[in-house]
Wavefront OBJ file of the C-alpha trace (Angstrom):
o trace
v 3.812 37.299 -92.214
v 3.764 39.413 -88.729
v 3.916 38.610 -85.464
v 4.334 39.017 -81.591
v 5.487 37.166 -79.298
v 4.303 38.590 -75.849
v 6.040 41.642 -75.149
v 9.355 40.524 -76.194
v 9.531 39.485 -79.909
v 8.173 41.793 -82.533
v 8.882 40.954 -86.579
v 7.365 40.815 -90.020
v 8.591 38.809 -92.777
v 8.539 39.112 -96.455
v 8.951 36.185 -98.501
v 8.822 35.491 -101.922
v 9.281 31.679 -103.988
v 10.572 31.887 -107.515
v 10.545 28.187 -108.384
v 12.188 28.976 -111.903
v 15.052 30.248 -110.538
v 16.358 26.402 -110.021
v 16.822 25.854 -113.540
v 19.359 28.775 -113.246
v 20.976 27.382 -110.493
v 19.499 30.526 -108.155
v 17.523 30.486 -104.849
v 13.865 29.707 -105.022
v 12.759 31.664 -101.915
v 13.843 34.891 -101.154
v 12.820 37.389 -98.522
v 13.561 39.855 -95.344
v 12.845 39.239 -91.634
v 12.294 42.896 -90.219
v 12.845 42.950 -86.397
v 11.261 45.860 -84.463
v 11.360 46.862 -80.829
v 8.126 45.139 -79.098
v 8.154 48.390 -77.350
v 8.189 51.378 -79.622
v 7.868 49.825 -83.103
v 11.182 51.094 -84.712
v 12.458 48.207 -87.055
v 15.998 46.882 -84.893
v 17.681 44.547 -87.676
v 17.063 43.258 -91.245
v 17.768 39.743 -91.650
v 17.830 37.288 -94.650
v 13.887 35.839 -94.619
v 15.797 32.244 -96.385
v 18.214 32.007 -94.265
v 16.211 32.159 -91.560
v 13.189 29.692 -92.673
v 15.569 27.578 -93.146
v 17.163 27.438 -89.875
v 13.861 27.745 -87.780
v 11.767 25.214 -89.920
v 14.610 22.665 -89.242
v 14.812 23.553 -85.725
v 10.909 22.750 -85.613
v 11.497 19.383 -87.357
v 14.338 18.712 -85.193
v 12.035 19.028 -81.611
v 9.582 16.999 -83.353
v 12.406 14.339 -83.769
v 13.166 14.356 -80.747
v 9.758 14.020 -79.023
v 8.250 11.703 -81.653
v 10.926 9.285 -83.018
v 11.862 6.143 -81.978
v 14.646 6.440 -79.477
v 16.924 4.015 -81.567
v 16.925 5.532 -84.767
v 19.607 4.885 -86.530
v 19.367 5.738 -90.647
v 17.661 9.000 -91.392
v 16.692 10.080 -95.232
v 16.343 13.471 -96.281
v 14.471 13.544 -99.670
v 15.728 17.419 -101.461
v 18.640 19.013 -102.035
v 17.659 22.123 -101.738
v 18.355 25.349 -98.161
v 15.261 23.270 -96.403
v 17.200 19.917 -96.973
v 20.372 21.013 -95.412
v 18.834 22.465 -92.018
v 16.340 18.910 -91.584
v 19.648 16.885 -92.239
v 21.259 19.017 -89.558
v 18.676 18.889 -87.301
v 18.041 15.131 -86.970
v 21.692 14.399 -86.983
v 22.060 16.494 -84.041
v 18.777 15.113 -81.769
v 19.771 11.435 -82.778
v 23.018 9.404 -82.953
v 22.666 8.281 -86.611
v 24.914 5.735 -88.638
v 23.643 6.954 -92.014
v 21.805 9.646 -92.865
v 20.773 8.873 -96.810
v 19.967 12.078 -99.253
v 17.987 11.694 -102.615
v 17.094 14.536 -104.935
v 15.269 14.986 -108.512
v 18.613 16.447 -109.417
v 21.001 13.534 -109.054
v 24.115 16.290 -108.821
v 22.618 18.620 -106.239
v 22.113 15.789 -103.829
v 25.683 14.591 -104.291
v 26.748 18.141 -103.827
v 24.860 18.303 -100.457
v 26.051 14.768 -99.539
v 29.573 16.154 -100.057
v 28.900 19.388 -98.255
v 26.849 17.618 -95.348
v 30.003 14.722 -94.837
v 32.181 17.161 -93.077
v 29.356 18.466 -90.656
v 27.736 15.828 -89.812
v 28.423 12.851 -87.408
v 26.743 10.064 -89.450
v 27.848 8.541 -92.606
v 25.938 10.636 -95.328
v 25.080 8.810 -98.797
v 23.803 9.385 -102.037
v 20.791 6.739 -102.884
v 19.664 7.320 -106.426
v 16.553 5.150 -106.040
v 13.538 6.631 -104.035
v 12.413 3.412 -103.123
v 15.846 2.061 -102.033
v 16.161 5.205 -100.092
v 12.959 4.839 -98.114
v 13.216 1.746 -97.574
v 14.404 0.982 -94.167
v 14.902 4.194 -93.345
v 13.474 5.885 -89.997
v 13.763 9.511 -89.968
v 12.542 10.988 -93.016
v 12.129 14.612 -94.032
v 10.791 15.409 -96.992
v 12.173 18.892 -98.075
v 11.059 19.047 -102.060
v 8.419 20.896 -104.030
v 7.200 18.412 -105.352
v 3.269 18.824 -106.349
v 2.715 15.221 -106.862
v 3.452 12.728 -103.565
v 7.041 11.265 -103.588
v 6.517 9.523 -100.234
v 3.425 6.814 -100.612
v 1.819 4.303 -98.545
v 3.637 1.264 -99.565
v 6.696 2.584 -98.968
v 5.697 2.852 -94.936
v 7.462 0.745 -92.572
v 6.182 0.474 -89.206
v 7.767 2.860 -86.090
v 8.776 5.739 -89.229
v 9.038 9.369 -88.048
v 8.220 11.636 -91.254
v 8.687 15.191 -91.061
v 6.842 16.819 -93.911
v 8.090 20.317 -94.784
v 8.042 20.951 -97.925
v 4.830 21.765 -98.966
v 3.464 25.000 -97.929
v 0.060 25.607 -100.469
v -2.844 23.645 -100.947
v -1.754 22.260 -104.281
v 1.553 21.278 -103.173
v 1.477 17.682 -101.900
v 4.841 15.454 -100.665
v 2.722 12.757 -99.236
v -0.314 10.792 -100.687
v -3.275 10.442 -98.817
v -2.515 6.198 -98.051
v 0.506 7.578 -95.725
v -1.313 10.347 -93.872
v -4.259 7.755 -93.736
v -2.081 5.060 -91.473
v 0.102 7.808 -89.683
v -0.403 9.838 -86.221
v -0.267 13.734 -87.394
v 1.163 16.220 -85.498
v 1.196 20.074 -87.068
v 2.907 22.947 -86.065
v -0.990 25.126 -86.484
v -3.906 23.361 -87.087
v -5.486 26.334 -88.489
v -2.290 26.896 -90.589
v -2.399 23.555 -91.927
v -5.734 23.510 -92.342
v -5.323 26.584 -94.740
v -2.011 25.299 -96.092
v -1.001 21.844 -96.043
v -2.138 20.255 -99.274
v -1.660 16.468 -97.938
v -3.787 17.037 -95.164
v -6.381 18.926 -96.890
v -6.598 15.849 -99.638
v -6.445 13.158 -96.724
v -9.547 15.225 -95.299
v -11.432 15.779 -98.643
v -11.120 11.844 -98.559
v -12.267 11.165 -95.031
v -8.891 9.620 -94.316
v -7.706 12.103 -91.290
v -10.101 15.150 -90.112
v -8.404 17.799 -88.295
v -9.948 16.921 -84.997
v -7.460 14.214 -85.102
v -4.551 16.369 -85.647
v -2.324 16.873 -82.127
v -0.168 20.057 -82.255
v 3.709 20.058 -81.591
v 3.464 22.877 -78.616
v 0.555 20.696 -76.945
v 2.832 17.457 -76.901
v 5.855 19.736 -75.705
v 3.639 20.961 -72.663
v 1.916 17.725 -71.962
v -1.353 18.383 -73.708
v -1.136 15.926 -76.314
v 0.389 12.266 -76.038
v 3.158 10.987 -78.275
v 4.480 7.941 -79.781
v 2.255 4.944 -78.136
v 4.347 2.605 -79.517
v 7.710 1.386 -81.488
v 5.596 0.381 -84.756
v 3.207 3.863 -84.956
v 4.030 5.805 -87.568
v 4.069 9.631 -87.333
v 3.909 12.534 -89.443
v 5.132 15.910 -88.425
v 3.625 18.213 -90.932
v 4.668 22.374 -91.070
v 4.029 25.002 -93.204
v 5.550 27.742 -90.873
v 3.824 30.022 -88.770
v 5.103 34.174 -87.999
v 5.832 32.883 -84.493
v 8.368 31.228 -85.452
v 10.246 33.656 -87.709
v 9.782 36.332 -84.641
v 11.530 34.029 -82.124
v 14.129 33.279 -84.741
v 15.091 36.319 -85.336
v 15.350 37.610 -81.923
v 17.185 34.839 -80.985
v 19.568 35.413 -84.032
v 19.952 38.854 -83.012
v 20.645 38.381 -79.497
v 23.770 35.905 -80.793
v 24.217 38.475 -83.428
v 25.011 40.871 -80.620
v 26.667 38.483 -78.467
v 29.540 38.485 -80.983
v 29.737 41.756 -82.174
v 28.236 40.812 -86.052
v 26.099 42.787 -87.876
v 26.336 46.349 -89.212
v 24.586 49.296 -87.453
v 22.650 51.675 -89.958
v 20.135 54.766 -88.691
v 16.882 53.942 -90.568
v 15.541 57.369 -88.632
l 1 2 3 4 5 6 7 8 9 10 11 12 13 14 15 16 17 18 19 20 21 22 23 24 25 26 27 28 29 30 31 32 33 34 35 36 37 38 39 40 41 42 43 44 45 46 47 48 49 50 51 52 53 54 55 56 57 58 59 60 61 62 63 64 65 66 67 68 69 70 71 72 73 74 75 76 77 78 79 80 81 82 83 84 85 86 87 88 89 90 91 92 93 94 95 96 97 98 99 100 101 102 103 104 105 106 107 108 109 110 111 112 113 114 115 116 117 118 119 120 121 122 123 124 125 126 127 128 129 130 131 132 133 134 135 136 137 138 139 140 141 142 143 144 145 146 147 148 149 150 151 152 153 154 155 156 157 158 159 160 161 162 163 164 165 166 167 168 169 170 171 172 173 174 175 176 177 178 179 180 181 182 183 184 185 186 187 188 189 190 191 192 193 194 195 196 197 198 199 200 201 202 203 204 205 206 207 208 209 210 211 212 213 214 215 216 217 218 219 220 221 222 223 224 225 226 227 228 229 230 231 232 233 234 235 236 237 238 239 240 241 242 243 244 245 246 247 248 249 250 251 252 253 254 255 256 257 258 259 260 261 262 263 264 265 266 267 268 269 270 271
């Protein structure tokens, strides 16, 4: 994934997703950011690609919070245990004042070891739930951070004015959400091309006539006032994101730039 950013961001990433390695308790996605000079070409940093698609994928779900949830959110759910599930917990806590913030994972202990990671960082009260159903239910943040290649998250389990953001599917087989959600919620997307490539709930809500792209509304249109948000406390939404090589570009410059700020990092010649 390569990209520009104008004439100030320049980067490539390589990424790679292993999903065996969870059975022996090892990262699934591994990779390298490459930075180079927007100017000459000549790569500026190496960064780790995980790491950082982590960081800027819960950054993304974070604005989305913020511009598309209901202003008195209170309980949040993160459904995953996993790099993804951290940043989204991290994210929402910090846009919105939280009481609870509930985790649930396919792997009962690597939730509670996230809930018992996440309770020193985060301002709300952060719980365990063993039960998907008791977990969604009344919750209204929800990020949905798994691999999952059947839906977790399904229409009966909606409650009106839920904010879902939907990151953890990233191919067209992969799907988080069935169709019944998508069908009843407002979509946003980080690319509508991307997604339309990518995002397997959204291709299987269109192959269903349940939500055509047309009536997608990108994130960057609502952020500049292209696109409308929430029209009211009971509409559900759905911000879904596969990732685009914007992203990763900005994210690393900005990492750099903070990188340098603090004298980090390790200066090599790669002449």
């Amino acid at each position: 994934m390569g990209a520009s950013v104008g004439d100030s961001e320049l980067a490539a990433k390589i990424v790679s997703v292993f999903p065996g390695n969870a059975a022996r308790g090892e990262p699934t996605i591994g990779g390298l950011v490459i930075a180079l000079d927007p100017s000459t070409g000549s790569p500026t940093a190496v960064l780790p690609g995980a790491w950082l698609t982590a960081m800027r994928t819960g950054a993304a779900s974070g604005i989305a919070t913020k511009v598309l949830a209901k202003a008195t959110a209170k309980v949040g759910l993160v459904l995953g245990a996993g790099p993804q599930a951290r940043t989204q917990a991290l994210a929402i806590d910090t846009v919105r004042e939280l009481s609870e913030l509930r985790i649930y994972a396919r792997r009962p202990d690597e939730g509670r070891a996230l809930v018992k990671e996440l309770s020193s960082i985060l301002r709300a009260e952060v719980l365990f739930v063993e039960s998907l159903h008791a977990a969604v239910a009344g919750a209204e943040i929800i990020c949905t951070a798994t691999s999952a290649l059947e839906p977790l998250l399904t229409g009966e389990m909606l409650e009106p004015g839920m904010h879902i953001n939907a990151v953890g599917s990233f191919r067209p087989e992969m799907r988080e959400l069935d169709v019944e959600v998508v069908r009843r919620a407002r979509v946003f997307v980080d690319s509508v091309s991307a997604c339309a490539e990518e995002a397997g709930e959204l291709r299987a809500a269109e192959a269903e006539g349940a939500k055509l792209r047309g009536s997608w509304s990108e994130l960057g249109a609502l952020l500049e006032g292209e696109a409308s948000g929430r029209s009211s406390q009971e509409e559900i939404t759905i911000f879904k994101s596969v990732g685009v090589a914007e992203q990763d570009a900005c994210a690393a410059g900005e990492a750099i730039r903070r990188a340098v700020g603090m004298g980090l990092g390790t200066e090599v010649d790669l002449s």
